[in-house]
C-alpha positions as CSV (number, residue, x, y, z in Angstrom):
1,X,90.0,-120.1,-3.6
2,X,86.2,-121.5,-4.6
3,X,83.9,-121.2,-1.8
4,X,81.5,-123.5,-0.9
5,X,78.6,-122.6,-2.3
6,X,80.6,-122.4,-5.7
7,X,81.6,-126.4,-5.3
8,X,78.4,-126.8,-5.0
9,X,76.8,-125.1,-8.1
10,X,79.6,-127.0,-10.0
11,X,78.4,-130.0,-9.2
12,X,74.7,-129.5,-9.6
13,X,75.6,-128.3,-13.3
14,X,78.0,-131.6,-14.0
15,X,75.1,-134.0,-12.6
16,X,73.0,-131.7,-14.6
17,X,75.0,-132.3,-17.8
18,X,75.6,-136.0,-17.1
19,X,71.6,-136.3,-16.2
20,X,71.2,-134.5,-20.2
21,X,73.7,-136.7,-21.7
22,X,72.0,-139.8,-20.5
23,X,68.8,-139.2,-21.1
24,X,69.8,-138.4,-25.2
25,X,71.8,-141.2,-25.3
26,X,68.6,-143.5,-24.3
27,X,66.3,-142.0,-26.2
28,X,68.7,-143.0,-29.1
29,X,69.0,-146.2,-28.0
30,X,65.8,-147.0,-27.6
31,X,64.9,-145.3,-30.9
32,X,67.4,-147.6,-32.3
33,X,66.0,-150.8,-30.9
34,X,62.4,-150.5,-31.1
35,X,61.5,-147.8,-33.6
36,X,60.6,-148.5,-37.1
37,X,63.3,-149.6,-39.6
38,X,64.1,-146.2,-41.1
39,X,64.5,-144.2,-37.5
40,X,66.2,-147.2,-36.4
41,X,68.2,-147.3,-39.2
42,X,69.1,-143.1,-38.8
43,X,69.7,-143.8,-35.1
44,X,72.2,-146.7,-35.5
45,X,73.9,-144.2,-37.8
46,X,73.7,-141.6,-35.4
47,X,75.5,-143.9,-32.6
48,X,78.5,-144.6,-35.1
49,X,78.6,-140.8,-35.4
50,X,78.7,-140.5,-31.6
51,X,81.6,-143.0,-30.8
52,X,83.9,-141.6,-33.8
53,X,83.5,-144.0,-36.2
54,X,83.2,-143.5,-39.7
């Protein structure tokens, strides 16, 4: 049976992986909409990766 405190420090480390997750996932958008054409280009390619695309 979890305790508590163990709930707890489950959820701080899923917001903390959701918190990561969003944060790379904007940086690569943005990369991909307003950097120049070849980093654009590598994060557009990157984003296919990401969804399972080939």
């Amino acid at each position: 049976m979890e305790t508590a405190d163990q709930r707890v420090e489950g959820t701080d480390t899923a917001a903390t992986v959701l918190a990561v997750q969003l944060a790379v996932l904007g940086v690569v958008l943005f990369t991909a909409l307003y950097a120049p054409h070849e980093n654009s280009e590598r994060a557009f390619r990157l984003l296919d990766w990401m969804k399972g695309s080939s």
